[in-house]
TIDRENFI-682046 format. One record per residue: residue number from 0; residue in one letter; chain; x, y, z of N, C-alpha, C, O, CB in turn. Coordinates in pm, 1 decimal. Each point is the difference from the previous one (the first is absolute). Glycine has a CB too. Example, Ala and Ser with C-alpha at 12.3 -4.5 7.8 and 13.67 -1.06 7.14 Angstrom:
2
- nr:rest:kette:n_east:n_north:n_up:ca_east:ca_north:ca_up:c_east:c_north:c_up:o_east:o_north:o_up:cb_east:cb_north:cb_up
- 0:A:A:1319.0:-569.0:780.0:-89.0:119.0:0.0:90.0:120.0:0.0:103.6:-1.9:66.5:-292.8:-115.4:58.1
- 1:S:A:154.2:222.3:-196.6:82.0:119.0:6.0:-77.0:109.0:73.0:50.9:110.8:16.9:67.5:-173.6:-231.4
% end
This chain:
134
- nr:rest:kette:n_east:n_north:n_up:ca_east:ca_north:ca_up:c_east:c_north:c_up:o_east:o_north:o_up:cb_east:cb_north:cb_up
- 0:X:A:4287.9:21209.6:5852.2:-31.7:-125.6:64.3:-32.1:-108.1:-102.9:10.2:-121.6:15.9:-94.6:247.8:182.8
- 1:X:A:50.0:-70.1:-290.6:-77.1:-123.0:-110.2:164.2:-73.0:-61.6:13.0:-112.6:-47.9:-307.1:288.5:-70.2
- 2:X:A:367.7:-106.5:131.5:135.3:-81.3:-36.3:43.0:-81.2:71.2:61.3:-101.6:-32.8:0.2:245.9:-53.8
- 3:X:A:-92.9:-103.3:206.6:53.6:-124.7:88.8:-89.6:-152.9:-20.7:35.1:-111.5:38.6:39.2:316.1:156.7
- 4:X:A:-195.8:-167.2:-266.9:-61.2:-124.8:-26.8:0.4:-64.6:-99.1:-28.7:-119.6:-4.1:-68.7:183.6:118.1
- 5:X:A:141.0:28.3:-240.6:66.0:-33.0:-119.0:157.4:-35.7:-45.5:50.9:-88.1:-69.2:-239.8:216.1:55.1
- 6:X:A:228.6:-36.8:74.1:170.8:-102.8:-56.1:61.8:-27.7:71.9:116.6:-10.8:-37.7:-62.5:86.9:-114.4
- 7:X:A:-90.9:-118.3:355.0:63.0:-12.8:34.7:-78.5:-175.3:39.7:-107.9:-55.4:-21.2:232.1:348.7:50.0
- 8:X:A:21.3:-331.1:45.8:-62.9:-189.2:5.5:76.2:23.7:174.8:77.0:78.8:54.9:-36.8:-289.3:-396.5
- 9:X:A:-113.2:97.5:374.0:48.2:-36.5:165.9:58.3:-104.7:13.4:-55.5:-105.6:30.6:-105.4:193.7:60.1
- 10:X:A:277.6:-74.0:-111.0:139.1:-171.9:-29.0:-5.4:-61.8:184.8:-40.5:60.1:99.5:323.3:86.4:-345.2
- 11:X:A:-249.4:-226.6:238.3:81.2:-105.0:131.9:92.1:-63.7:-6.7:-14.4:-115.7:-39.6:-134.4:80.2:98.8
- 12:X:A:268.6:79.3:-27.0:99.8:-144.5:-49.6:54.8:-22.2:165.5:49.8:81.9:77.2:68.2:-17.7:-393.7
- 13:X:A:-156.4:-241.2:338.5:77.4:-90.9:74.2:135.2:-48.5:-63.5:26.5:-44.0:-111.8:-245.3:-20.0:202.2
- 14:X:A:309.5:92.6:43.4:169.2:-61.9:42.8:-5.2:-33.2:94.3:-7.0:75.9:96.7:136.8:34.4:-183.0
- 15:X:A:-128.6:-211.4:92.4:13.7:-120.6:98.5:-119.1:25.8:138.8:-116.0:-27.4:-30.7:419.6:-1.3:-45.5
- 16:X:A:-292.8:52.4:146.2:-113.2:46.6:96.5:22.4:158.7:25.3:2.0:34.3:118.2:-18.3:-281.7:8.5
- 17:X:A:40.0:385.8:-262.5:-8.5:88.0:48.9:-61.9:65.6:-132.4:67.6:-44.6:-92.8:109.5:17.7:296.0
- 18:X:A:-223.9:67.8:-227.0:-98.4:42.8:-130.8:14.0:195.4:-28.5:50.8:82.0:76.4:-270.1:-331.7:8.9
- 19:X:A:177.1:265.3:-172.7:10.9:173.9:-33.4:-121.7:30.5:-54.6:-65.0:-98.7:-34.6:308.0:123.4:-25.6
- 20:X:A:-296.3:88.0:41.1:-122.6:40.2:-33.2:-6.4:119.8:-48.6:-23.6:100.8:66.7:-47.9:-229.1:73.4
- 21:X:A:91.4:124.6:-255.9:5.6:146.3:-135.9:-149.6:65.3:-63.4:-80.7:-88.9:-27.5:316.5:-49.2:-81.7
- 22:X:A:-268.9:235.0:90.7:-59.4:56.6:-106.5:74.2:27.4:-75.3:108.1:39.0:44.2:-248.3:22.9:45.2
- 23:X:A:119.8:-68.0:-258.6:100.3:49.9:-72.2:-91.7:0.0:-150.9:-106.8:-54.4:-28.2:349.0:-44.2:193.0
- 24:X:A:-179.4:156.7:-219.3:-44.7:-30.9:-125.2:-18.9:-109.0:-100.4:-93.3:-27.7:-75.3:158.4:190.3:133.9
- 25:X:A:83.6:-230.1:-30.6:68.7:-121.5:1.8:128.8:-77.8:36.8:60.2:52.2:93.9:-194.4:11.9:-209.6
- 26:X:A:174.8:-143.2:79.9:131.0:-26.4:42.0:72.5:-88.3:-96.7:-61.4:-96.0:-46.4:-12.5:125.5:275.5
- 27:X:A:185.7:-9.7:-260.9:101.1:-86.2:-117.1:127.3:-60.2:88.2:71.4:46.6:88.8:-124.7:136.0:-319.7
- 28:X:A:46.4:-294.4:169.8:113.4:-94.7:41.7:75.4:-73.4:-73.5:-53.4:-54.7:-96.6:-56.7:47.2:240.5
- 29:X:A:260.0:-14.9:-117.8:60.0:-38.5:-95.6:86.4:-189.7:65.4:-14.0:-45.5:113.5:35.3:386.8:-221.6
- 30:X:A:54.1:-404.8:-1.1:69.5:-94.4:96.7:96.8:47.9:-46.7:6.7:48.9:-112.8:-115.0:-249.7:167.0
- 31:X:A:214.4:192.0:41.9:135.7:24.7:-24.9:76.4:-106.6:81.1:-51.0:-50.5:100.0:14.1:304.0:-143.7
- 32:X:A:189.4:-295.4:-10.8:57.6:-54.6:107.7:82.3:70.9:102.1:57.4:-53.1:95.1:-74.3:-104.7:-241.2
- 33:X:A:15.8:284.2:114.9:81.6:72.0:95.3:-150.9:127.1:76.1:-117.5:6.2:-36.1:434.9:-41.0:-150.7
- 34:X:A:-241.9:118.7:300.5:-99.9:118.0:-9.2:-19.7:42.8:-65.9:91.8:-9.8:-81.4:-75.2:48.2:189.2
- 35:X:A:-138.6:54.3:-163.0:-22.2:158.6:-55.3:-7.0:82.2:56.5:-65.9:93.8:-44.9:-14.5:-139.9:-69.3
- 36:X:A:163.7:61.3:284.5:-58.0:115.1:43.1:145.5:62.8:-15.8:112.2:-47.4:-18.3:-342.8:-15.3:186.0
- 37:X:A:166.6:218.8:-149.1:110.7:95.4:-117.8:15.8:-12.2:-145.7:85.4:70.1:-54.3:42.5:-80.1:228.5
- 38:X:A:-176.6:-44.6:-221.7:95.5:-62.5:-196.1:-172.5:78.7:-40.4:-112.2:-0.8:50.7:327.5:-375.4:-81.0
- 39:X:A:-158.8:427.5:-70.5:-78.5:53.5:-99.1:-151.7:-123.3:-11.0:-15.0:-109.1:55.0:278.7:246.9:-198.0
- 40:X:A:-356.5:-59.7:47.4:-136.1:-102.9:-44.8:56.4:-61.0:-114.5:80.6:58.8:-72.1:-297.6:82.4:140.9
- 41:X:A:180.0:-250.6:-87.1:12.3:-88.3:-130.0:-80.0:88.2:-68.6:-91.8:74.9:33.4:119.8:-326.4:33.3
- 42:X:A:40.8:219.9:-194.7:-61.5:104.5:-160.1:-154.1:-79.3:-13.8:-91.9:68.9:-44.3:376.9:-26.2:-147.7
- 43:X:A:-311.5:-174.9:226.5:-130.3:-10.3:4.8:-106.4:67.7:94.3:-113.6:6.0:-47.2:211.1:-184.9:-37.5
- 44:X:A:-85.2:212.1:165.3:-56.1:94.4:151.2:-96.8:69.8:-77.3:23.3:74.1:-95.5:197.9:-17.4:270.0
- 45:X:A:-389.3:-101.5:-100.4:-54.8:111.7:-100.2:-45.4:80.6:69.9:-119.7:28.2:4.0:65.8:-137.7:-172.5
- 46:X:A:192.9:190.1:274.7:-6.1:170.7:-2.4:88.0:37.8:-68.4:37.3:116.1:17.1:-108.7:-73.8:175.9
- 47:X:A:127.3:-112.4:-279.9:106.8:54.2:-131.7:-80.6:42.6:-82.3:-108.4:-51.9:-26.6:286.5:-96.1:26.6
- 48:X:A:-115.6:282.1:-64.9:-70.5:20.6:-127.9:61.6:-97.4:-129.0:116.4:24.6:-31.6:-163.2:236.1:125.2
- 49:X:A:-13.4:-352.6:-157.6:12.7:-89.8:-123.6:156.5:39.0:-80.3:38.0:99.3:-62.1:-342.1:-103.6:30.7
- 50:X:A:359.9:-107.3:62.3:133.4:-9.6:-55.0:4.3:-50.2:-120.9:85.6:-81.8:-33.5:-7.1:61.1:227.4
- 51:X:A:-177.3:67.7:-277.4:-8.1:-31.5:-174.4:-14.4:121.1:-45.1:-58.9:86.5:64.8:-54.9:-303.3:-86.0
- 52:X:A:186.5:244.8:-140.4:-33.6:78.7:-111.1:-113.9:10.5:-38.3:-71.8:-94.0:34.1:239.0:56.4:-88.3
- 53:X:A:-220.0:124.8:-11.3:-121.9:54.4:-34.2:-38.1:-66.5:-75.2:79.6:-43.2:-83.5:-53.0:222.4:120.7
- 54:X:A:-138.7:-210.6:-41.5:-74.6:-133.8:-151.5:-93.7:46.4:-86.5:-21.9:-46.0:-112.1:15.4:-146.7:252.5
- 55:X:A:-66.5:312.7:-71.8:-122.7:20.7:-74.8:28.6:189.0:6.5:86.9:55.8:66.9:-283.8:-327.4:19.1
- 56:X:A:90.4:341.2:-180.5:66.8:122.8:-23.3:-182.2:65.4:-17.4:-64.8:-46.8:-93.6:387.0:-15.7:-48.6
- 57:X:A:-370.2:135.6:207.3:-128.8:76.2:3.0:-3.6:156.9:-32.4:54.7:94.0:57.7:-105.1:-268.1:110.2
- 58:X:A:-31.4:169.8:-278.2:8.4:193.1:-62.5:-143.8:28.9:54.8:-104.7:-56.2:-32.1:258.8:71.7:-250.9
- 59:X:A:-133.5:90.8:378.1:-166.7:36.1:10.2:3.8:158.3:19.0:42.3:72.2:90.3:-137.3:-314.2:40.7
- 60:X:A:29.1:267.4:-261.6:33.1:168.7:-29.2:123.3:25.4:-21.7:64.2:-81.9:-65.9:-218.3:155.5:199.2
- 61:X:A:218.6:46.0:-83.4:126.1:15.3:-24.8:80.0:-65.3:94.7:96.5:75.3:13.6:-147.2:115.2:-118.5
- 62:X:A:65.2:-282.3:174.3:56.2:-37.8:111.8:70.0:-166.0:4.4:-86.0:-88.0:-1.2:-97.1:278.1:96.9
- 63:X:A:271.8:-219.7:-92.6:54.6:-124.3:-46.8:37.0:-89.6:132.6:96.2:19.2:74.4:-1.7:100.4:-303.5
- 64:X:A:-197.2:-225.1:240.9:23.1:-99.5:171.4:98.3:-101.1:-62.7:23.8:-1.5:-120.8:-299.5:-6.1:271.4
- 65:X:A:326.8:-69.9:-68.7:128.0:-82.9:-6.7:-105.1:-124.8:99.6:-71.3:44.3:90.0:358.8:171.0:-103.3
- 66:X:A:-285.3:-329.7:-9.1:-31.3:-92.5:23.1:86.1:-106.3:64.7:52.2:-57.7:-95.4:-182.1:145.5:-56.9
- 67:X:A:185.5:-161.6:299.6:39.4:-108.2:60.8:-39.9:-75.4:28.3:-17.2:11.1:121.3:92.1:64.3:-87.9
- 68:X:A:-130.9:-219.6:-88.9:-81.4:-55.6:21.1:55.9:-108.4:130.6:121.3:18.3:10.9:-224.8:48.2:-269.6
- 69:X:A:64.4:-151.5:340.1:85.6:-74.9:85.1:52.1:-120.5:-83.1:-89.1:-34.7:-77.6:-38.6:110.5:291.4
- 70:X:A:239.9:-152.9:-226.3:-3.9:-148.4:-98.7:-33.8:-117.3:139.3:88.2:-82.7:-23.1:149.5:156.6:-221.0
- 71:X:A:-287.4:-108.9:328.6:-103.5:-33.9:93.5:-90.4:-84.2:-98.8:-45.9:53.4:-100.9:60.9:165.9:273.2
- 72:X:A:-36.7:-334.8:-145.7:-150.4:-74.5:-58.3:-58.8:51.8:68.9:38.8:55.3:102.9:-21.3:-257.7:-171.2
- 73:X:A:-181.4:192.4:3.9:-148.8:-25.0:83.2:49.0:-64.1:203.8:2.9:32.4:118.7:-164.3:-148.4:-448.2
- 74:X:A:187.9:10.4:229.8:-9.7:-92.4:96.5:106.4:39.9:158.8:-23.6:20.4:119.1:-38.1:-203.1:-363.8
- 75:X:A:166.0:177.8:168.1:96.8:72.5:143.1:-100.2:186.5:48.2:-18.5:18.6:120.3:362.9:-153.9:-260.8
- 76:X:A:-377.9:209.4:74.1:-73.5:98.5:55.6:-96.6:-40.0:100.5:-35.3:42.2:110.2:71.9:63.7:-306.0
- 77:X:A:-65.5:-196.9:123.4:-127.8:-25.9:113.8:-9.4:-90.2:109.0:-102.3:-27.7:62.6:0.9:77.1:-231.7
- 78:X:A:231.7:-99.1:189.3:72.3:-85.6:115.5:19.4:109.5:68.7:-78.7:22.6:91.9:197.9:-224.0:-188.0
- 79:X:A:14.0:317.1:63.1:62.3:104.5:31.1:-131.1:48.4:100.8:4.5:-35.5:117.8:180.3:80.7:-352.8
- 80:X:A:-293.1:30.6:190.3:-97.4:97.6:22.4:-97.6:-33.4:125.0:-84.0:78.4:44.3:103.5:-29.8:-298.7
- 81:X:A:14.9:-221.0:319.3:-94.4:-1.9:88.5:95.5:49.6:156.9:-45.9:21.8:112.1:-127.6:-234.8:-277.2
- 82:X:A:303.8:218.0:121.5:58.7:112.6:119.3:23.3:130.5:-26.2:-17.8:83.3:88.8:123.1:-245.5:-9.8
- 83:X:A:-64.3:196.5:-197.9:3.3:152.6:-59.1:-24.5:25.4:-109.7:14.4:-61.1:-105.9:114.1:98.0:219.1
- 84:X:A:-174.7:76.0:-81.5:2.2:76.3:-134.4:104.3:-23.8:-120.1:114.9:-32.3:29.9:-202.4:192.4:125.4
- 85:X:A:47.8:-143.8:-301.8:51.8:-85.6:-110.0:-18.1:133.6:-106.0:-108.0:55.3:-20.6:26.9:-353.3:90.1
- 86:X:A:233.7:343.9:-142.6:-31.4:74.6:-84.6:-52.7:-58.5:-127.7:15.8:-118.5:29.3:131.9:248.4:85.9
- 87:X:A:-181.7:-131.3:-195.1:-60.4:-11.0:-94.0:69.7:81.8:-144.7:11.6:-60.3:-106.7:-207.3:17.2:300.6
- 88:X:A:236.3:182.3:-176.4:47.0:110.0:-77.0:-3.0:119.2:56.8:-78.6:51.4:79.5:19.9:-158.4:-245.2
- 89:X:A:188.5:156.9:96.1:35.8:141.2:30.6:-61.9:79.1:-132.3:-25.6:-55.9:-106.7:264.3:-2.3:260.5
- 90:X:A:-256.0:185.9:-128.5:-13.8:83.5:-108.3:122.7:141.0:55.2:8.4:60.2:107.0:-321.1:-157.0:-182.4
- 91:X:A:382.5:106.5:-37.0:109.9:131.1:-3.0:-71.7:94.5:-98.7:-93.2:-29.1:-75.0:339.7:-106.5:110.0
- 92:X:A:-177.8:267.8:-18.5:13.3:89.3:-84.1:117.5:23.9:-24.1:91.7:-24.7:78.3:-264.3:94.2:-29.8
- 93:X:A:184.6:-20.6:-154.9:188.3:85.2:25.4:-58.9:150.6:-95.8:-78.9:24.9:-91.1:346.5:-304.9:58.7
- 94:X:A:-149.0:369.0:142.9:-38.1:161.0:-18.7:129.7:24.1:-3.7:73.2:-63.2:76.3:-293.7:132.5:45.9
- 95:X:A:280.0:36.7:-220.7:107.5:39.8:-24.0:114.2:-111.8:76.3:77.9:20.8:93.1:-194.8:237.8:-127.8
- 96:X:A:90.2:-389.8:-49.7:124.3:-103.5:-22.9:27.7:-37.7:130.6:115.1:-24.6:35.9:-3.4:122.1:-239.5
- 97:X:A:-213.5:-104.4:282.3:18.7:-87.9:112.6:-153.3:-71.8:35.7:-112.3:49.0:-12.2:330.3:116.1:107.5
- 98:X:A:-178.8:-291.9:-49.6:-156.3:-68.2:-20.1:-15.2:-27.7:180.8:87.2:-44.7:74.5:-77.4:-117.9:-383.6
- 99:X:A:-170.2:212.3:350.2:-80.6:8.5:109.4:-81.4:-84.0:20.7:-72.8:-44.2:-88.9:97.8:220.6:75.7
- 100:X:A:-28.7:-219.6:150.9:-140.6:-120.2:-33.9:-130.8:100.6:57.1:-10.5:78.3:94.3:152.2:-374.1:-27.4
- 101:X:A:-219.7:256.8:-159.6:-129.6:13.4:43.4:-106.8:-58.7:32.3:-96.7:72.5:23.5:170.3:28.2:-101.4
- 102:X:A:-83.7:-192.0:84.9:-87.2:-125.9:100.3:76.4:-140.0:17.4:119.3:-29.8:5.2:-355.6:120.5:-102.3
- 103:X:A:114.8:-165.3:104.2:20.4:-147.1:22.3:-118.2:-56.0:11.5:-85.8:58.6:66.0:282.1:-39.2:36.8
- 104:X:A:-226.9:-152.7:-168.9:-127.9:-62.0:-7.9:40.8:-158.6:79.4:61.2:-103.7:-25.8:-160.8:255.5:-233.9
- 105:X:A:41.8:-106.3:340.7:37.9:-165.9:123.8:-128.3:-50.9:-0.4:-104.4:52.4:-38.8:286.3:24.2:245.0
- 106:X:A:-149.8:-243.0:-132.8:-93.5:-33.8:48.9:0.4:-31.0:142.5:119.6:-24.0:16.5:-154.2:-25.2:-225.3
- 107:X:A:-21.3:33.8:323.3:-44.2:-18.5:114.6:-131.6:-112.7:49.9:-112.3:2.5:-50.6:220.1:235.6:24.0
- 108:X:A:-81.2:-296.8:93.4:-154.4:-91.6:110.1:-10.5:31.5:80.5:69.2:78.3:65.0:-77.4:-244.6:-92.6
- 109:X:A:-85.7:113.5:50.8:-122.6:75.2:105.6:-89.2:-65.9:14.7:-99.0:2.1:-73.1:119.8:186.6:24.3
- 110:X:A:2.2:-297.7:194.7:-116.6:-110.4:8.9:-47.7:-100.2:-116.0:-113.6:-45.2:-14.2:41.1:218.3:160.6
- 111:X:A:199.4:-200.5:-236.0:-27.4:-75.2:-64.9:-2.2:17.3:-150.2:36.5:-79.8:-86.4:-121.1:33.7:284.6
- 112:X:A:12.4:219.8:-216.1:-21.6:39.2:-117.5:154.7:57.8:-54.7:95.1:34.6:70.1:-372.7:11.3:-9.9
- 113:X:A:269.8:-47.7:-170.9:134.7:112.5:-95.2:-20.0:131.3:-19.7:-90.3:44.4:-70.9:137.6:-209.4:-69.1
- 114:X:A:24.5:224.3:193.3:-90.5:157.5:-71.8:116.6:37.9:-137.8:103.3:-66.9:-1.2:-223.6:219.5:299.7
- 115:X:A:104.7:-69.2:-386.7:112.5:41.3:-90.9:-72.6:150.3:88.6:-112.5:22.7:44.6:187.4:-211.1:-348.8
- 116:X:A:98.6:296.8:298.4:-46.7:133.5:16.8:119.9:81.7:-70.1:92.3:-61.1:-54.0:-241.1:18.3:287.1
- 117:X:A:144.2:172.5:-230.2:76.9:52.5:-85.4:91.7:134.1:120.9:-31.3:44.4:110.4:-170.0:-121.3:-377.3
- 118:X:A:251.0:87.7:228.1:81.2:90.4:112.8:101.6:75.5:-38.2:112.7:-33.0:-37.1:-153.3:-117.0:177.9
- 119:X:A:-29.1:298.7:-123.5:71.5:103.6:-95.7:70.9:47.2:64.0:-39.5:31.7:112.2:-94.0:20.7:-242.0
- 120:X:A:287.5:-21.2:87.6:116.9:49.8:86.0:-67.1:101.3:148.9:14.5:-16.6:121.1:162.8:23.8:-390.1
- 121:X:A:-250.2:94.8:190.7:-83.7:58.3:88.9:-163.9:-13.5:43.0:-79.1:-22.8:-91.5:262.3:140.6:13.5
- 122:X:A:-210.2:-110.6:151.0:-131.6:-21.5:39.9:-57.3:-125.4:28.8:67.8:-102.4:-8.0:-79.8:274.5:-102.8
- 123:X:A:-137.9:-173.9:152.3:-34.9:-104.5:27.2:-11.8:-144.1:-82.3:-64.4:3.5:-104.8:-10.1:177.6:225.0
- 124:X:A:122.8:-285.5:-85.8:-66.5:-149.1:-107.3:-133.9:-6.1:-36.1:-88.7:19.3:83.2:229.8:-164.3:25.4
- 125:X:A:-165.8:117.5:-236.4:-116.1:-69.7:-46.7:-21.1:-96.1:-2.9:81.9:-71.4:-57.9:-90.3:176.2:-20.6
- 126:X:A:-86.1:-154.2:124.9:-70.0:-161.1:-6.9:-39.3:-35.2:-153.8:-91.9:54.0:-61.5:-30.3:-30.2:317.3
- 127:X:A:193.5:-106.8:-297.5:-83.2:-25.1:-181.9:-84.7:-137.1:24.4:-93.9:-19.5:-77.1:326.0:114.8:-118.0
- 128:X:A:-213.7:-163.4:266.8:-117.1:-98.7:37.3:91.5:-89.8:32.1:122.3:14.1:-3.2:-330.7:26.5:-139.0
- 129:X:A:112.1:-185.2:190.5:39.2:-90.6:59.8:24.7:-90.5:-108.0:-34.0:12.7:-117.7:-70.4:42.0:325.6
- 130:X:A:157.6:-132.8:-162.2:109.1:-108.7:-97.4:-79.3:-127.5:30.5:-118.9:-26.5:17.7:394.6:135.6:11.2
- 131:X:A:-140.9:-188.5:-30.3:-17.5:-162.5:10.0:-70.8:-39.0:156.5:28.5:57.1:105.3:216.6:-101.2:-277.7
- 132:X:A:-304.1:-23.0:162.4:-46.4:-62.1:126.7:134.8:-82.7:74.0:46.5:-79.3:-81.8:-314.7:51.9:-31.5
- 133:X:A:344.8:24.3:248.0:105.4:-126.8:23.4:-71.0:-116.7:30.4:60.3:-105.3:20.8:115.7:241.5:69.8
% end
């Protein structure tokens, strides 16, 4: 239950005199001049996993992380983030010559606040604290 009070938001959207009413996590929107319904997500979509090469390279113990950082300003993230969630970075591994993701460090709002959290392929997200005020 405590999730439903944490990452979820209570949207309203009015069309013309007939309106809709979502819980959701969030919601992303794009302009197009044609439809998107059916056609793939734009490579910006951030339920895409990051359509950039690796930038940064992490040794911890014997174990070698691969780093995606988003190329995203500040500033567009934090436009992006007051409807959805915003990756921030991927972290990979690669094991016998094929590379795995193993998290993702996003950010999210929540009444206003930013949260950064981390989110490991498996298991539950961590909260690393709250961010920017909007």
């Amino acid at each position: 239950m405590e999730e439903m009070l944490t990452d979820y938001t209570h949207y309203y959207f009015f069309f013309h005199d007939e309106f809709v009413e979502v819980i959701a996590k969030g919601f992303w929107w794009e302009k197009a001049e044609q439809s998107l319904l059916g056609k793939p997500l734009s490579m910006s979509h951030p339920f895409l996993k990051l359509q950039t090469d690796f930038t940064e390279e992490l040794n911890i113990n014997d174990a070698r992380f691969y780093i995606k950082i988003n190329p995203k300003s500040h500033q567009e993230l934090l436009e992006d983030v007051r409807f959805c969630h915003q990756t921030i970075l991927e972290v990979w591994v690669k094991i016998k010559g094929e590379y795995f993701q193993e998290g993702t460090l996003k950010i999210k709002e929540n009444k206003a606040v930013v949260f950064s959290y981390y989110q490991p392929r498996f298991g539950k997200d961590i909260i690393i604290k709250k961010a920017l005020q909007i």
